[in-house]
DOTOR-333623 format. One record per residue: chain; x, y, z of N, C-alpha, C in turn; residue in one letter. Coordinates in Angstrom, 3 decimals. Example, Ala and Ser with C-alpha at 12.3 -4.5 7.8 and 13.67 -1.06 7.14 Angstrom:
+----+----------+----------+----------+----------+----------+----------+----------+----------+----------+----+
: ch :      n.x :      n.y :      n.z :     ca.x :     ca.y :     ca.z :      c.x :      c.y :      c.z : aa :
+----+----------+----------+----------+----------+----------+----------+----------+----------+----------+----+
:  A :   13.190 :   -5.690 :    7.800 :   12.300 :   -4.500 :    7.800 :   13.200 :   -3.300 :    7.800 :  A :
:  A :   12.850 :   -2.250 :    7.080 :   13.670 :   -1.060 :    7.140 :   12.900 :    0.030 :    7.870 :  S :
+----+----------+----------+----------+----------+----------+----------+----------+----------+----------+----+
END
This chain:
+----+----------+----------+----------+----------+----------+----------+----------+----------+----------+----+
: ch :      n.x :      n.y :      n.z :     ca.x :     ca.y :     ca.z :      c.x :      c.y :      c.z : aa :
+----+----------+----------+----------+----------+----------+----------+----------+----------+----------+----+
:  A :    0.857 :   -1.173 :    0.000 :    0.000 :    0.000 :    0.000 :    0.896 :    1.225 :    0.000 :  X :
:  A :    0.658 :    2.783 :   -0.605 :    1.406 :    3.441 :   -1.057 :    0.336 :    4.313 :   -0.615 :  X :
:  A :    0.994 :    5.582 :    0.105 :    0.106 :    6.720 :    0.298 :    0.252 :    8.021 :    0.070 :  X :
:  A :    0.064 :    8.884 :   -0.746 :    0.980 :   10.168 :   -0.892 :   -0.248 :   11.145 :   -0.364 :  X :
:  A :    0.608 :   11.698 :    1.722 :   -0.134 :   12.208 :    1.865 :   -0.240 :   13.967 :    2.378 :  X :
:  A :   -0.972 :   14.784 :    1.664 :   -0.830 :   16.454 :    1.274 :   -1.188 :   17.077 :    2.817 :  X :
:  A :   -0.714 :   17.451 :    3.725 :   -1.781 :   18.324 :    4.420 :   -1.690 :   19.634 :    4.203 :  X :
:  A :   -3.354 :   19.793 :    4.343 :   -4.168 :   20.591 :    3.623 :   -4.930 :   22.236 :    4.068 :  X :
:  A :   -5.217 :   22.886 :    3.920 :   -6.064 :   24.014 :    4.394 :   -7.579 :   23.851 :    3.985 :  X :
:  A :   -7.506 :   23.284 :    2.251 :   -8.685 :   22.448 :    2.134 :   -8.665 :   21.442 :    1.133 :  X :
:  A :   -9.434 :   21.008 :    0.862 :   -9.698 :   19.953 :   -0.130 :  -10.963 :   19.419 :   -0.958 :  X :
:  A :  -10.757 :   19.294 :   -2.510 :  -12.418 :   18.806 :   -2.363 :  -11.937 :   17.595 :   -3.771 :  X :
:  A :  -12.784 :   17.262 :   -3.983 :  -12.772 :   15.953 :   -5.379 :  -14.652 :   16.552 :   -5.592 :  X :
:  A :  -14.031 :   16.825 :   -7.342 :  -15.161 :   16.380 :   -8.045 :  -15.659 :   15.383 :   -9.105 :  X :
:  A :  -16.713 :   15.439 :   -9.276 :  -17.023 :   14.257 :  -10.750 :  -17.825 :   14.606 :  -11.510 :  X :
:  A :  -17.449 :   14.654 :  -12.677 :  -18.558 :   15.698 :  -13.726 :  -19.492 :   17.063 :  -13.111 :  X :
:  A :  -18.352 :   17.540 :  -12.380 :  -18.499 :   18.731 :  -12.006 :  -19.420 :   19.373 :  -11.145 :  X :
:  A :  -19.592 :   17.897 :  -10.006 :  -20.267 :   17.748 :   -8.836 :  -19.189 :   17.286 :   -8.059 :  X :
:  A :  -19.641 :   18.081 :   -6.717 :  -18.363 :   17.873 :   -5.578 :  -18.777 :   16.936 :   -5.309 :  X :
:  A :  -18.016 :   15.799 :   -4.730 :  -18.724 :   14.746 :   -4.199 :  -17.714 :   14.249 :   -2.896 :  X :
:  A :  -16.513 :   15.011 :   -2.311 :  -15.991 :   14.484 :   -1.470 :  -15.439 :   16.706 :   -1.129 :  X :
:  A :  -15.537 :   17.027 :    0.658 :  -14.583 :   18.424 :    0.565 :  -14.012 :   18.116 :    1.946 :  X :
:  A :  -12.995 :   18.569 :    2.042 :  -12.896 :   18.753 :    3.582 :  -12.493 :   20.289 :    3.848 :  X :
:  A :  -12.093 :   20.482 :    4.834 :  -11.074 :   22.123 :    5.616 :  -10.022 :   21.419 :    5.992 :  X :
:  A :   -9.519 :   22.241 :    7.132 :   -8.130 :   21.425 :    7.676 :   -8.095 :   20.074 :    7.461 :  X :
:  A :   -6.924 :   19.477 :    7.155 :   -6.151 :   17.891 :    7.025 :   -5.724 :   17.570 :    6.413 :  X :
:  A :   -5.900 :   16.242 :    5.856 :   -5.399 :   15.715 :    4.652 :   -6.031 :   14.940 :    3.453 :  X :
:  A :   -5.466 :   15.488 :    2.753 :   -5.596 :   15.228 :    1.161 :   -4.882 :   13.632 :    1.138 :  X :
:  A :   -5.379 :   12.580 :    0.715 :   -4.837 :   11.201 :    0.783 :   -4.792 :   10.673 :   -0.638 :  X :
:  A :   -3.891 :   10.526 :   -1.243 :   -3.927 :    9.580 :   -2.763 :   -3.219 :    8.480 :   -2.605 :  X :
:  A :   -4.323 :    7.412 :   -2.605 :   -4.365 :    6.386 :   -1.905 :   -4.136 :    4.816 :   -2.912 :  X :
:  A :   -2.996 :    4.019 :   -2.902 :   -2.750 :    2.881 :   -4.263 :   -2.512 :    1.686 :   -3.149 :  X :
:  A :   -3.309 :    0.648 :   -4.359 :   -3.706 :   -0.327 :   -3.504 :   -2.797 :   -1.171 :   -4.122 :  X :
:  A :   -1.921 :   -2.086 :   -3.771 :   -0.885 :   -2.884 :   -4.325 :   -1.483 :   -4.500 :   -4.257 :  X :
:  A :   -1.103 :   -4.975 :   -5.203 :   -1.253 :   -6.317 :   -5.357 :   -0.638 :   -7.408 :   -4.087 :  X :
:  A :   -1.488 :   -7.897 :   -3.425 :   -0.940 :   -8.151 :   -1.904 :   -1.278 :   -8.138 :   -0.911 :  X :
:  A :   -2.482 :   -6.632 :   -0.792 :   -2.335 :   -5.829 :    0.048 :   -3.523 :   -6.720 :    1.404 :  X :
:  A :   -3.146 :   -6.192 :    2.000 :   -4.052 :   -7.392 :    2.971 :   -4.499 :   -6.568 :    4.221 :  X :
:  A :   -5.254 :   -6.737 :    5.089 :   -5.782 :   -5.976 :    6.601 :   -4.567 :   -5.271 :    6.935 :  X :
:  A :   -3.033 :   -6.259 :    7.237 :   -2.208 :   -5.642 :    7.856 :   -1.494 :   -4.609 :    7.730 :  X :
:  A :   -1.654 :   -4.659 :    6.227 :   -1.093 :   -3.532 :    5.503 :   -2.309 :   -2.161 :    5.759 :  X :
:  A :   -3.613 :   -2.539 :    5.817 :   -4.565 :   -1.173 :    6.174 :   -4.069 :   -1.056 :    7.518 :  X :
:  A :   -4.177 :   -1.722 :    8.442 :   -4.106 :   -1.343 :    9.707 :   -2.277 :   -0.615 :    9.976 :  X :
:  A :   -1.585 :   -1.004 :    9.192 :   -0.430 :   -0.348 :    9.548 :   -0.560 :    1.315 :    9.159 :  X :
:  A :   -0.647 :    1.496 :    7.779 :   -0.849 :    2.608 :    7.221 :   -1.698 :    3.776 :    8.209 :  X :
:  A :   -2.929 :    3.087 :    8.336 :   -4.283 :    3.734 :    8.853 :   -3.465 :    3.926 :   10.126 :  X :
:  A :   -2.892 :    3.647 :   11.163 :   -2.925 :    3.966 :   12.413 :   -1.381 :    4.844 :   12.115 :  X :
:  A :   -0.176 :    4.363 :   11.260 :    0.593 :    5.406 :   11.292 :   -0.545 :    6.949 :   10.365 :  X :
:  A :   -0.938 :    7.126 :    9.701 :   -1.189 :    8.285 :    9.788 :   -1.822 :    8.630 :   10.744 :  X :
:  A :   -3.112 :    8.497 :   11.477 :   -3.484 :    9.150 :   12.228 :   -2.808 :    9.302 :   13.150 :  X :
:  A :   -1.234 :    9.067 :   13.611 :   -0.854 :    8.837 :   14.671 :    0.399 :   10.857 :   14.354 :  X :
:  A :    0.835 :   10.335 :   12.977 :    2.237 :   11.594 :   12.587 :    1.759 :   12.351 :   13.073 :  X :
:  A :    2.693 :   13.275 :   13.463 :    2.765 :   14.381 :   13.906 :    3.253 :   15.599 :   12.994 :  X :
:  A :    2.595 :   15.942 :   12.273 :    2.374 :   16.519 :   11.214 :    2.250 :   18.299 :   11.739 :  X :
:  A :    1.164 :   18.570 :   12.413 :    0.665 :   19.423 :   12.926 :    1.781 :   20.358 :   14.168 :  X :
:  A :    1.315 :   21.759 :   13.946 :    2.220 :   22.495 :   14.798 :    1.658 :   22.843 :   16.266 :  X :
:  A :    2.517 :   22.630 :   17.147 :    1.705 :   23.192 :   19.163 :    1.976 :   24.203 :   19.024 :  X :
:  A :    1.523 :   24.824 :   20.298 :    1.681 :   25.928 :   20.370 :    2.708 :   26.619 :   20.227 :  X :
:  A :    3.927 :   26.092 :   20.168 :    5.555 :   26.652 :   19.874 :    6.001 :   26.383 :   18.751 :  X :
:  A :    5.074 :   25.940 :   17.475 :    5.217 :   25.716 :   16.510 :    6.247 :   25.096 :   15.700 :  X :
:  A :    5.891 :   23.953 :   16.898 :    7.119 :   22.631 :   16.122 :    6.137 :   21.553 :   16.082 :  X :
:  A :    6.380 :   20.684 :   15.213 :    5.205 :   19.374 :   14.690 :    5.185 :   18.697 :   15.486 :  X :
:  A :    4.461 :   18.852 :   16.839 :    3.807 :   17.598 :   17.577 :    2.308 :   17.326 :   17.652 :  X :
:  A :    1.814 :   17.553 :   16.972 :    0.380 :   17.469 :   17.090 :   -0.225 :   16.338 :   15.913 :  X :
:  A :   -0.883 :   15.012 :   16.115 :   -1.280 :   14.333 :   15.137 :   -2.961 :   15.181 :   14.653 :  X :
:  A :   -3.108 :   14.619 :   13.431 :   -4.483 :   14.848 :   12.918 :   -5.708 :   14.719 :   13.686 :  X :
:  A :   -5.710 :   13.593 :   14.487 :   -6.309 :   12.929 :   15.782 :   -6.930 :   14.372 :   16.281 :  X :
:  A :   -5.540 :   14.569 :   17.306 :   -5.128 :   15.939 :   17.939 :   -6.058 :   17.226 :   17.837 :  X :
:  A :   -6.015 :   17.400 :   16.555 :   -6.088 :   18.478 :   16.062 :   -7.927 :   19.013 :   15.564 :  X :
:  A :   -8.049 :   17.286 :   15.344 :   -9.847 :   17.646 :   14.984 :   -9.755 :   17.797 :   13.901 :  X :
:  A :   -8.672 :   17.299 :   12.623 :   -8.775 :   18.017 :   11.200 :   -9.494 :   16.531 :   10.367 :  X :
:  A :  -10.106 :   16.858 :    9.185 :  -10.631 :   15.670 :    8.458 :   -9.423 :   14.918 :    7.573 :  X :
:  A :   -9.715 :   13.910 :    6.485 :   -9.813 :   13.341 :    5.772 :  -10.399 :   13.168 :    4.259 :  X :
:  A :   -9.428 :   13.698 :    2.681 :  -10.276 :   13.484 :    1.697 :   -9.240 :   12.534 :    0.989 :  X :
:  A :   -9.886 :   10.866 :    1.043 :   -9.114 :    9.661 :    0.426 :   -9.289 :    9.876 :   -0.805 :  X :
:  A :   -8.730 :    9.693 :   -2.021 :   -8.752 :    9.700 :   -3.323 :   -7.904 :    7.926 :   -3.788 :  X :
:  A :   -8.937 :    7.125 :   -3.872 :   -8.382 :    5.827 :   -4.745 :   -7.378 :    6.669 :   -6.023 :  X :
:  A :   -5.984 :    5.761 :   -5.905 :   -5.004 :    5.935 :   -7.634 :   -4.479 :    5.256 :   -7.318 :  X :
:  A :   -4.571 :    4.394 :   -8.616 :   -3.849 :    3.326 :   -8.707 :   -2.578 :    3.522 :   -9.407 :  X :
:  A :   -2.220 :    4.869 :  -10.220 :   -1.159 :    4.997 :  -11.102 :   -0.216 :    5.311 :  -10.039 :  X :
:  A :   -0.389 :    5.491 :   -8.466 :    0.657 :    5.561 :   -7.636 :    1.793 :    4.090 :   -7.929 :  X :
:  A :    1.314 :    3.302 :   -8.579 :    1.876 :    2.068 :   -8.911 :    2.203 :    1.928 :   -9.990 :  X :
:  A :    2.378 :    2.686 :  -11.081 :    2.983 :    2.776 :  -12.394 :    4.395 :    2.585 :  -12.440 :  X :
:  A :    4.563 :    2.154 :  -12.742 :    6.219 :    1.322 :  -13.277 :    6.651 :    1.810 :  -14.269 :  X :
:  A :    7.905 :    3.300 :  -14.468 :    8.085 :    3.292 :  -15.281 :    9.753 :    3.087 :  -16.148 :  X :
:  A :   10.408 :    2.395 :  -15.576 :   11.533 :    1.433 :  -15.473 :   11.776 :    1.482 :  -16.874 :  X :
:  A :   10.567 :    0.683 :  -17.831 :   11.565 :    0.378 :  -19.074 :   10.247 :    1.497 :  -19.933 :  X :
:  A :   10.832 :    1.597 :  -20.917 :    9.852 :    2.223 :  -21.698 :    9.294 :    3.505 :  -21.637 :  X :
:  A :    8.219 :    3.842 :  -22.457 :    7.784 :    5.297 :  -22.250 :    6.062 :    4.724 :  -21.334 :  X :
:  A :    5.785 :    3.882 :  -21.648 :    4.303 :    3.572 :  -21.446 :    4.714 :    3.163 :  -19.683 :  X :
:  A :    3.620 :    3.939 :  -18.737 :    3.879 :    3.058 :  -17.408 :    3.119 :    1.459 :  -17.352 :  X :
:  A :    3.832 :    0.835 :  -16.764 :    2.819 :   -0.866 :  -16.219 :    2.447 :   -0.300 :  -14.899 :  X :
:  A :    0.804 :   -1.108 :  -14.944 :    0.084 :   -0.609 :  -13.661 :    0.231 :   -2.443 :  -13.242 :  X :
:  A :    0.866 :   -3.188 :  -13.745 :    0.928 :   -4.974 :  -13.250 :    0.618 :   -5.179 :  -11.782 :  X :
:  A :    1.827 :   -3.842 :  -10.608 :    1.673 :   -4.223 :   -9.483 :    0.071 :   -3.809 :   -8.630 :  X :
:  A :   -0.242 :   -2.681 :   -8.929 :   -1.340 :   -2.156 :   -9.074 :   -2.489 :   -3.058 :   -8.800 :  X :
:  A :   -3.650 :   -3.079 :   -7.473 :   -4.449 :   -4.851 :   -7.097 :   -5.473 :   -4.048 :   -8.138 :  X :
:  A :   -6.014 :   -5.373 :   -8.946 :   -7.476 :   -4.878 :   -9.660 :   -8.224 :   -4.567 :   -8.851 :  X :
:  A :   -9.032 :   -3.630 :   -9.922 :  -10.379 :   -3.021 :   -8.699 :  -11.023 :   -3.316 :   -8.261 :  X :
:  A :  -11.503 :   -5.104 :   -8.836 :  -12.688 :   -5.832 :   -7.570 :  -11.909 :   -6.002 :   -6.347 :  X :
:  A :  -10.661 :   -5.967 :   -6.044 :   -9.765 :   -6.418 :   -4.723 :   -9.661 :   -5.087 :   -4.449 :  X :
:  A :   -9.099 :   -4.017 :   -5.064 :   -8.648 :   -2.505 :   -4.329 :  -10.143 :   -1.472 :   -3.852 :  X :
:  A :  -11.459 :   -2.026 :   -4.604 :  -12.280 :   -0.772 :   -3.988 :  -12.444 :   -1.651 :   -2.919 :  X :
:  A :  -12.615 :   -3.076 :   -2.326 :  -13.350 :   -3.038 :   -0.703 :  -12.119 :   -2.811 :   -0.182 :  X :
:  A :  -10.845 :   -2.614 :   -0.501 :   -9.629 :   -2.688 :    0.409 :   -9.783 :   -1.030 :    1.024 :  X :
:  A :   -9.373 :   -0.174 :   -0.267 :   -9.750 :    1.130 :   -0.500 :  -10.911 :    1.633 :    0.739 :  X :
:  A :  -12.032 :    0.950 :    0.695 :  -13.495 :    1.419 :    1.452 :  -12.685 :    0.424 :    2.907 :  X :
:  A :  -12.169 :   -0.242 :    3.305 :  -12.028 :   -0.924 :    4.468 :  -10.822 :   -0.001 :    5.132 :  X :
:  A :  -10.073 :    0.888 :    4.194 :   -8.664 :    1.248 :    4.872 :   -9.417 :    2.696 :    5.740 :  X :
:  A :  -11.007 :    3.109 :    4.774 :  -11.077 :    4.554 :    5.218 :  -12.705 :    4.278 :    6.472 :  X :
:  A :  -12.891 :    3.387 :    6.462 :  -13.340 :    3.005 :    7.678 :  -12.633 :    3.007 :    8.611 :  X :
:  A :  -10.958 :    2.548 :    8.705 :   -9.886 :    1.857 :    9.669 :   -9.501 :    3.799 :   10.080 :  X :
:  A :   -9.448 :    4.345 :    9.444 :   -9.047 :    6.228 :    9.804 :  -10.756 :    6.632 :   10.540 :  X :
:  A :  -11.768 :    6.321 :   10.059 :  -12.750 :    6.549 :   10.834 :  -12.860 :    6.167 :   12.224 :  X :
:  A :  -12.253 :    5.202 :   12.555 :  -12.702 :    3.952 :   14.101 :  -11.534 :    4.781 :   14.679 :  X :
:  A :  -10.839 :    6.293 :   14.371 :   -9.862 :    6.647 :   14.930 :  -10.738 :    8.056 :   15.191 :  X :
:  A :  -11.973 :    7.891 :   15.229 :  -12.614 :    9.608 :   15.291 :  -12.200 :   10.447 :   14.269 :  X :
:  A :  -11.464 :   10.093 :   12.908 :  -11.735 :   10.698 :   11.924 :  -12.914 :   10.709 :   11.186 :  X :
:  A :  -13.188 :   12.377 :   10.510 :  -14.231 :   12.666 :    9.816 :  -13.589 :   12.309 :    7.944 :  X :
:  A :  -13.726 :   11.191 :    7.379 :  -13.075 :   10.803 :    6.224 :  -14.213 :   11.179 :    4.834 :  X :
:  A :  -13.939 :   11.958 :    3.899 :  -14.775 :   12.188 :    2.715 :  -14.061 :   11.325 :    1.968 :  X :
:  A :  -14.949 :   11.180 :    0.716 :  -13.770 :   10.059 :   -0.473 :  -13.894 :   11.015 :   -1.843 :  X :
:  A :  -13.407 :   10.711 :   -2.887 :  -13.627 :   10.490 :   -3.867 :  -14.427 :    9.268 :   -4.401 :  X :
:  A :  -14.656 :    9.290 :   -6.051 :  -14.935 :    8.038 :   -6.292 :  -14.732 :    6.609 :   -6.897 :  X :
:  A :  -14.500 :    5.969 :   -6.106 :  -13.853 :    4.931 :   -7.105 :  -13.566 :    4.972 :   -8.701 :  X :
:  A :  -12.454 :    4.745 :   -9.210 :  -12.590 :    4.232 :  -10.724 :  -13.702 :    5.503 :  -11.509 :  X :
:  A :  -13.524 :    6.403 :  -10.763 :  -14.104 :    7.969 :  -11.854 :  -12.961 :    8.738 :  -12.240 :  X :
:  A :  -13.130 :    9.625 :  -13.209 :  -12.272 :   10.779 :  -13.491 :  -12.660 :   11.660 :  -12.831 :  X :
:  A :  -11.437 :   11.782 :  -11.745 :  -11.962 :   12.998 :  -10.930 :  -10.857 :   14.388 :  -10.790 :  X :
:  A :  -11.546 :   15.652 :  -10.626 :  -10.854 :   16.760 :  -10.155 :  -10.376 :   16.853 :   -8.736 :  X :
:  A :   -9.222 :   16.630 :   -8.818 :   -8.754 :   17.017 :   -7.261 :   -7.878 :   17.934 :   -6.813 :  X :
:  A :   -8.946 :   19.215 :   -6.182 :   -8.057 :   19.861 :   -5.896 :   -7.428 :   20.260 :   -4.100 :  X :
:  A :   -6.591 :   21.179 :   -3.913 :   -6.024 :   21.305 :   -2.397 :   -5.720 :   22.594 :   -2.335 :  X :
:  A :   -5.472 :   22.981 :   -1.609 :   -4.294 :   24.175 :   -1.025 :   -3.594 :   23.722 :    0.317 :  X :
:  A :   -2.400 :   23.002 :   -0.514 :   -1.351 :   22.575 :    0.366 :   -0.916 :   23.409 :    1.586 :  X :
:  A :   -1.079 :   22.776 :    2.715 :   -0.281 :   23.600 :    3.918 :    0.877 :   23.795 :    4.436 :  X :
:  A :    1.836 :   24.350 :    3.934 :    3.364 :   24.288 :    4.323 :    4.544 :   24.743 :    3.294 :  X :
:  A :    4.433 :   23.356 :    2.458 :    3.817 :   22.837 :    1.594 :    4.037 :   21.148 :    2.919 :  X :
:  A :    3.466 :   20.422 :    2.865 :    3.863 :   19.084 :    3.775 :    2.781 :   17.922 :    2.844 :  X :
:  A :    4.395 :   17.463 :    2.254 :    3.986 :   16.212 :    1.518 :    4.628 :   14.816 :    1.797 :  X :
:  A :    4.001 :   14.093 :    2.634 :    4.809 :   12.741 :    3.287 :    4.417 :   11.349 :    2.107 :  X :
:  A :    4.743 :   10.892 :    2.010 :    4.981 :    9.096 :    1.612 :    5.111 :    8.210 :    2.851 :  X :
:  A :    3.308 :    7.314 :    2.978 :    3.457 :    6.272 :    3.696 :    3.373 :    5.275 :    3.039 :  X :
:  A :    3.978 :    4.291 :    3.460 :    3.925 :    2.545 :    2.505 :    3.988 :    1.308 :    3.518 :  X :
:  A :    3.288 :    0.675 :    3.585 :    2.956 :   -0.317 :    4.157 :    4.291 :   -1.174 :    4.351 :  X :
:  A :    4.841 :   -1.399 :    2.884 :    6.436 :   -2.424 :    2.415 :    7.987 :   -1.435 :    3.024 :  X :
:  A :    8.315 :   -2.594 :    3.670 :    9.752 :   -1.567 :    3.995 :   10.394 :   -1.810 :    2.352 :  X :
+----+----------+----------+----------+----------+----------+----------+----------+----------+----------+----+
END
């Protein structure tokens, strides 16, 4: 599992030009489901983010998790986080889990950030969607399940 994750000031995903996922404060999540990927891999991911300390205290050094802070959640399924582009000009999405395995994984990882008192919006599966942010910082982390 592969997570590239933005925090945010806000966030929203649309789909044919209906919002269908916004948040305010948190994070922006673009979220790839790897061929493999299993509970342990949600439950690792899911509890290290809600756990980083991302967020500034009052002396404005990053100890504060998302938790902490009361900020939401907008997951965006991509699978091209898994594009391989090694040989060639064309990426392979091979490692990439098909989508009958990655949307309940996908919908099970953002339940696993919910059971943490997160408020989680999504995008939508397997749509073309607009996603936009206004990055905070700028603070862009990479979580991955695989050492």
């Amino acid at each position: 599992m592969r997570v590239v994750l933005q925090r945010c000031k806000r966030g929203a995903v649309t789909v044919d030009g209906e919002t269908v996922g916004a948040i305010e404060r948190g994070y922006v999540l673009l979220v790839g489901i790897q061929q493999g990927d299993d509970e342990a891999a949600l439950d690792y991911v899911a509890n290290k983010i809600a756990g980083l300390r991302l967020w500034e205290d009052e002396s404005g050094r990053m100890n504060d998790s998302i938790v902490e802070i009361g900020g939401d959640i907008l997951s965006v399924s991509q699978f091209t986080l898994y594009g391989d582009v090694r040989k060639g000009r064309r990426p392979s999405f091979t490692e990439a889990a098909r989508p009958e395995v990655a949307e309940p994984l996908w919908e099970q990882f953002n339940d696993k950030l919910r059971a943490y008192g997160l408020r989680v919006e999504t995008g939508t599966f397997g749509a073309m969607m607009d996603v936009s942010l206004v990055n905070d910082g700028p603070v862009t982390i990479l979580v991955e399940s695989k050492e």
